[in-house]
BALOBA-1460 file (C-alpha; in Angstrom, 3 decimals):
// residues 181
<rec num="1" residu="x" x="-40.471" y="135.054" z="106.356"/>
<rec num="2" residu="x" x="-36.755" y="134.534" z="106.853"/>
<rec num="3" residu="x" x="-34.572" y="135.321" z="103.700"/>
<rec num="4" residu="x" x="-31.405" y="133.193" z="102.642"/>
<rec num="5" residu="x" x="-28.502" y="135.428" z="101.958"/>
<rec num="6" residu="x" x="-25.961" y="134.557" z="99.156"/>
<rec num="7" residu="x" x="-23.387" y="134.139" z="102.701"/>
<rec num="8" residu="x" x="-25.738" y="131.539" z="104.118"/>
<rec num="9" residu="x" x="-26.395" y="129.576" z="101.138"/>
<rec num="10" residu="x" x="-22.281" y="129.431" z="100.518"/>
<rec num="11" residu="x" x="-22.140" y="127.512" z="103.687"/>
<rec num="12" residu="x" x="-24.472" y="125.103" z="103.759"/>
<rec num="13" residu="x" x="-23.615" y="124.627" z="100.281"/>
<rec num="14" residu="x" x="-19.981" y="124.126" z="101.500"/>
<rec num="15" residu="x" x="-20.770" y="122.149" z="104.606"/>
<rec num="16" residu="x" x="-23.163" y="119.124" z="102.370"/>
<rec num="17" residu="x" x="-20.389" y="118.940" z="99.834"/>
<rec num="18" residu="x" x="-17.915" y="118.561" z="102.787"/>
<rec num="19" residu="x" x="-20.060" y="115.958" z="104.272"/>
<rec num="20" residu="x" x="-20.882" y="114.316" z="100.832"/>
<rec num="21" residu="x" x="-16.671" y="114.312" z="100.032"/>
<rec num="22" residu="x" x="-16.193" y="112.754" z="103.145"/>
<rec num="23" residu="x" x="-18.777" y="110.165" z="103.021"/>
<rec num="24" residu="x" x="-17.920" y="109.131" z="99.177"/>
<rec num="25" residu="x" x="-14.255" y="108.820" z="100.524"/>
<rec num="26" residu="x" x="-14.940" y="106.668" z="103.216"/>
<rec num="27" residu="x" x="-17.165" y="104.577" z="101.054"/>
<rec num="28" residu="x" x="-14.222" y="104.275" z="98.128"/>
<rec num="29" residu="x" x="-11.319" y="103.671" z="100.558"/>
<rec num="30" residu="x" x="-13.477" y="101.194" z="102.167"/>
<rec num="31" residu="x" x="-15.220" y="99.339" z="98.713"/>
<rec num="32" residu="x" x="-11.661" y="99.778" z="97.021"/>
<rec num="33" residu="x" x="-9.879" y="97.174" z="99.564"/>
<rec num="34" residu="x" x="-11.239" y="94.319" z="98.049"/>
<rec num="35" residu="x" x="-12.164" y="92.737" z="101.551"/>
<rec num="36" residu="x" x="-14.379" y="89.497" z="102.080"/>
<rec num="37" residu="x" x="-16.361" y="88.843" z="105.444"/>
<rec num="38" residu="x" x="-17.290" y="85.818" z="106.121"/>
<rec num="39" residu="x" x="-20.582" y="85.938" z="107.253"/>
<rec num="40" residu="x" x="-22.444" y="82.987" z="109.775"/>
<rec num="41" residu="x" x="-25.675" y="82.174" z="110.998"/>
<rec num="42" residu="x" x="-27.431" y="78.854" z="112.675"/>
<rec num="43" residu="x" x="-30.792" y="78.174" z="111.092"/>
<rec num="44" residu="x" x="-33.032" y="77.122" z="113.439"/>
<rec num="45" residu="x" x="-36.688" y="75.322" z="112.065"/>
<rec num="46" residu="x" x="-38.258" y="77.554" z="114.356"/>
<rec num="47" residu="x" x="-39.907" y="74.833" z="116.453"/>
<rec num="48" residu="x" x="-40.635" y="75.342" z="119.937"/>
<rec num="49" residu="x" x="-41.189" y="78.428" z="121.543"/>
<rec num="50" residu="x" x="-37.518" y="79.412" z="122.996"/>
<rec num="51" residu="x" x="-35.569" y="78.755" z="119.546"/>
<rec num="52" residu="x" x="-34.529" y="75.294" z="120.384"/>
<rec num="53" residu="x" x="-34.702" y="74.225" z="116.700"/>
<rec num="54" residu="x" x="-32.862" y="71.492" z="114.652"/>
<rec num="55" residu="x" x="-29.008" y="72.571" z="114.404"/>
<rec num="56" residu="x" x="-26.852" y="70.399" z="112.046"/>
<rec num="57" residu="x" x="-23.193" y="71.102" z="112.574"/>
<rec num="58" residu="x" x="-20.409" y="69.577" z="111.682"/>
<rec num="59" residu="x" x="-16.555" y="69.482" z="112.198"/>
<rec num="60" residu="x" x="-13.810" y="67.834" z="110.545"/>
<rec num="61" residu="x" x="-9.687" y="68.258" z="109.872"/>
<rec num="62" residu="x" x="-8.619" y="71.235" z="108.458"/>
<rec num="63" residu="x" x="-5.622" y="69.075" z="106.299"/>
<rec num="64" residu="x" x="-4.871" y="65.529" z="105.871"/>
<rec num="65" residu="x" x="-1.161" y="64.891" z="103.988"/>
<rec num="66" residu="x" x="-1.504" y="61.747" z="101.993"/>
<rec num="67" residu="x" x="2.189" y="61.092" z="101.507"/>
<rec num="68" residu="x" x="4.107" y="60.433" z="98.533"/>
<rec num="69" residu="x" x="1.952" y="58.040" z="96.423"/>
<rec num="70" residu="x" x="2.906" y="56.552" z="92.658"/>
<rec num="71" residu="x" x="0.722" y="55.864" z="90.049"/>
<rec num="72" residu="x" x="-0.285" y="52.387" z="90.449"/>
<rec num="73" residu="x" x="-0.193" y="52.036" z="94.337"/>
<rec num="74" residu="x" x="-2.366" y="53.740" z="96.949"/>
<rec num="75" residu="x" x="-1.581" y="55.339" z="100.167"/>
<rec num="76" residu="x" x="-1.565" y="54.328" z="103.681"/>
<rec num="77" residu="x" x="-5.498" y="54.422" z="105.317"/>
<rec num="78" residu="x" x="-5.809" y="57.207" z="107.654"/>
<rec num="79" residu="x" x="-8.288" y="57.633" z="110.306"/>
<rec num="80" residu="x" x="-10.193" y="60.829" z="109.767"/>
<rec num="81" residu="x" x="-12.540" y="61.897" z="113.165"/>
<rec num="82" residu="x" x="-15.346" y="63.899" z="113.005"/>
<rec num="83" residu="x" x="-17.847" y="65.594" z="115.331"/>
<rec num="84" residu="x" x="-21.242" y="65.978" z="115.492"/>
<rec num="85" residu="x" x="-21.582" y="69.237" z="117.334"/>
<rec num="86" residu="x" x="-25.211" y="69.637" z="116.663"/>
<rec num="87" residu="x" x="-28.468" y="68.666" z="118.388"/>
<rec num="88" residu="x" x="-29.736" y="65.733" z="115.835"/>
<rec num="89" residu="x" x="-28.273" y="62.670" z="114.418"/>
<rec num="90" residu="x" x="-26.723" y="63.028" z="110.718"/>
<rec num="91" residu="x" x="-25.190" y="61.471" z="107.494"/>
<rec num="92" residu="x" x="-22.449" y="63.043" z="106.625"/>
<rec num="93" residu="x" x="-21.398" y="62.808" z="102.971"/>
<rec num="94" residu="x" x="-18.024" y="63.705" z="101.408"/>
<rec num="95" residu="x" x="-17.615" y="65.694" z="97.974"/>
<rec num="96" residu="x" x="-14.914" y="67.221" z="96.077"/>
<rec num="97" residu="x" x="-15.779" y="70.889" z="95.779"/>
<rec num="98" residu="x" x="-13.962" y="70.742" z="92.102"/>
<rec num="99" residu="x" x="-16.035" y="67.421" z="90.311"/>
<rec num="100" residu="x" x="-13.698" y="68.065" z="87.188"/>
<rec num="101" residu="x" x="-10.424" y="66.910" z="90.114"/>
<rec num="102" residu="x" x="-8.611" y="63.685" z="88.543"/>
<rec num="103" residu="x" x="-6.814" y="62.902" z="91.018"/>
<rec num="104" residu="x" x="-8.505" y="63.233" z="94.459"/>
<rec num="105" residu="x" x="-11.177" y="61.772" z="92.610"/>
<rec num="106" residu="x" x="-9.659" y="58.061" z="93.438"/>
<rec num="107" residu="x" x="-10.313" y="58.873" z="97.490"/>
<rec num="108" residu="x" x="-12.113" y="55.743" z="99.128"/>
<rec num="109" residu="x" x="-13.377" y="55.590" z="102.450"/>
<rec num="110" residu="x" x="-14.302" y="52.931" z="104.887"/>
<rec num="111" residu="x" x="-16.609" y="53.030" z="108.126"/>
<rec num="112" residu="x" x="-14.849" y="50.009" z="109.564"/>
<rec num="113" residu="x" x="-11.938" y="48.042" z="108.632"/>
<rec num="114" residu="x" x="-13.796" y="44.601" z="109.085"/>
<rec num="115" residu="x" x="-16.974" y="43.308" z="109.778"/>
<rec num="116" residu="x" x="-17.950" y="39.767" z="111.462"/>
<rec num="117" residu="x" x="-21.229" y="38.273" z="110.154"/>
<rec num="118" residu="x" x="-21.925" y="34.674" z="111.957"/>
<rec num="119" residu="x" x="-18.629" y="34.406" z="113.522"/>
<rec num="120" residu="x" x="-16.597" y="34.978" z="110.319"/>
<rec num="121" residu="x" x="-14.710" y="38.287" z="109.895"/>
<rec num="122" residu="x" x="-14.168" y="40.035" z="106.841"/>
<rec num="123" residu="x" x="-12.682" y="43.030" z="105.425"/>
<rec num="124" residu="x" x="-15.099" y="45.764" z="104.468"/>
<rec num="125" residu="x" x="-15.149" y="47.508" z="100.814"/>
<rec num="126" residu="x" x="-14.106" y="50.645" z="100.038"/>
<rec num="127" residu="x" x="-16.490" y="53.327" z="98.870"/>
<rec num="128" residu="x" x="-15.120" y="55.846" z="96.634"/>
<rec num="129" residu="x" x="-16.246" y="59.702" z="97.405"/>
<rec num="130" residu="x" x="-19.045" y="61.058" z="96.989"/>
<rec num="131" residu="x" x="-20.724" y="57.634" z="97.158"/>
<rec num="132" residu="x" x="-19.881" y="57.161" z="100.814"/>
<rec num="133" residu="x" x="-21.696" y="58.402" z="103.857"/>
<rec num="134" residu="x" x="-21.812" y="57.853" z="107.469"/>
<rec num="135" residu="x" x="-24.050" y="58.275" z="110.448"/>
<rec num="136" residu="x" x="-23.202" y="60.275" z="113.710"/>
<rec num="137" residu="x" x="-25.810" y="60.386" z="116.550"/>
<rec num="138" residu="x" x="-26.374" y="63.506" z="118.740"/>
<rec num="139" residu="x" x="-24.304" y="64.313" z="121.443"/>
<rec num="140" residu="x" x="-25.736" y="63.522" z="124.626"/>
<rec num="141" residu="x" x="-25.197" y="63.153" z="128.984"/>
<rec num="142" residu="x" x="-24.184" y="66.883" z="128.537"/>
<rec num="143" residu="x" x="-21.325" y="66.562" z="125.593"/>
<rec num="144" residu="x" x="-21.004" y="68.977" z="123.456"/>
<rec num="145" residu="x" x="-20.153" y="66.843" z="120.637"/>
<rec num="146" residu="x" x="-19.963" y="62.956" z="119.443"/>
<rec num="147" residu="x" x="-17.318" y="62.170" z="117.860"/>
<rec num="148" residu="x" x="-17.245" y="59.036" z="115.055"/>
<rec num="149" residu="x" x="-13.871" y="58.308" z="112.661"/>
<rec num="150" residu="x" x="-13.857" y="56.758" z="109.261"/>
<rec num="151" residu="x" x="-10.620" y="55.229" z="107.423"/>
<rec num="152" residu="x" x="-9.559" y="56.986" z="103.909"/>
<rec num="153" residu="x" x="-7.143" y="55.814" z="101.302"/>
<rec num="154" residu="x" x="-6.303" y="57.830" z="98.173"/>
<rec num="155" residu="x" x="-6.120" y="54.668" z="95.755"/>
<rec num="156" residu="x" x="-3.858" y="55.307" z="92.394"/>
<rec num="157" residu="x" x="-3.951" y="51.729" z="91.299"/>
<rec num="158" residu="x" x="-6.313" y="52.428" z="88.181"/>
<rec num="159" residu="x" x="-5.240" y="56.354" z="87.983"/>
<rec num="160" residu="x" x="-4.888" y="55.714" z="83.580"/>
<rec num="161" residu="x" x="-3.813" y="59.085" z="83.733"/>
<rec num="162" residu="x" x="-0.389" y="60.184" z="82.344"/>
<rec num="163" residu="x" x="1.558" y="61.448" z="84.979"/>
<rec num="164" residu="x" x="4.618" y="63.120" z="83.084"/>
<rec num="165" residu="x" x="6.448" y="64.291" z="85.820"/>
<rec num="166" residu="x" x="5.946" y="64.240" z="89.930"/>
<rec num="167" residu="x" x="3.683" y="66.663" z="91.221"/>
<rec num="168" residu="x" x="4.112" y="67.820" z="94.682"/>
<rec num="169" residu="x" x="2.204" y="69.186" z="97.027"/>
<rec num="170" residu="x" x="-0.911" y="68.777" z="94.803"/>
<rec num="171" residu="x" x="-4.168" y="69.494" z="96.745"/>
<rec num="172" residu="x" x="-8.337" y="69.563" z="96.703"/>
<rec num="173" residu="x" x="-10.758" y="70.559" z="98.774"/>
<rec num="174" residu="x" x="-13.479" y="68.195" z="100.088"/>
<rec num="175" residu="x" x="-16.880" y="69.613" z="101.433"/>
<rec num="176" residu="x" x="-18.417" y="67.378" z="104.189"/>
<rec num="177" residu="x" x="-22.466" y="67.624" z="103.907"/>
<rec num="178" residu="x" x="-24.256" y="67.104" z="106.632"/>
<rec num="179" residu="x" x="-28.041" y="66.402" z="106.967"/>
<rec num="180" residu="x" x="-30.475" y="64.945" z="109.658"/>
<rec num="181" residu="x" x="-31.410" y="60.820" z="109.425"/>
């Protein structure tokens, strides 16, 4: 039976709070930064037996600039593409990520501009968001995505807001949701 001297003991003792200073340092320094990762994953519905599952995916414009628009009037209609990149068809459905947002609130989309039923053409509604969705079918013949466009106003005309002074460069974010037909 092996004895531990007082030497031996110092040592180890030493070397695990060495190890345990440098280990709670990296763990502060790192923790400390305040970093975010942004994590990813597909979800797959696990049918079939090589993974080939159901992947919704979506992608639209990173920024659309509306102009300058006054209370009372609306802006110009702009055409707004978007891509199906996944392997099913889907609605798509736009939302303001902020529901308390006054402003963006009076968005209104549009499929198409007009529609002809029996010959006669007419213009088609508006929808306003979060009330408005449109289909995209699955790419196919080897694309990797299908594209489809929709037409988007921001409409001030009944904005009974006060609007005491201009605001520029006001902004909102708008989440697309995307789910299988």
């Amino acid at each position: 039976m092996k004895h531990i001297t007082e030497d031996m003991f110092c040592k180890v003792l030493g070397i695990f709070l060495f190890l345990s200073a440098v280990v709670g340092l990296f763990y502060f320094v790192s923790a400390s930064g305040g970093d975010t990762m942004i994590v990813e994953v597909n979800v797959l519905n696990g049918t079939g037996s090589s993974g080939n599952g159901t992947i919704i995916r979506v992608e639209v414009p990173d920024y659309l600039f509306f102009g300058n628009v006054s209370k009372g009037s609306k802006s110009d209609e702009l055409t707004v593409y978007v891509n199906n990149t996944g392997n099913v068809d889907i609605t798509v459905t736009p939302h303001l990520t902020n529901a308390s947002e006054e402003i963006f609130s009076y968005l209104y989309f549009r499929k198409t501009k007009t529609k002809t039923i029996n010959g006669t053409t007419y213009d088609v509604n508006f929808t306003r968001i979060g009330e408005f969705g449109f289909n995209i079918t699955k790419p196919s013949g080897g694309n990797t995505f299908n594209e489809a466009y929709f037409y988007v106003t921001l409409n001030l005309i009944n904005y009974n807001k006060t609007v005491n002074s201009n605001i520029m460069g006001h902004r909102a974010n708008v989440r697309f949701i995307a789910v299988q037909r």
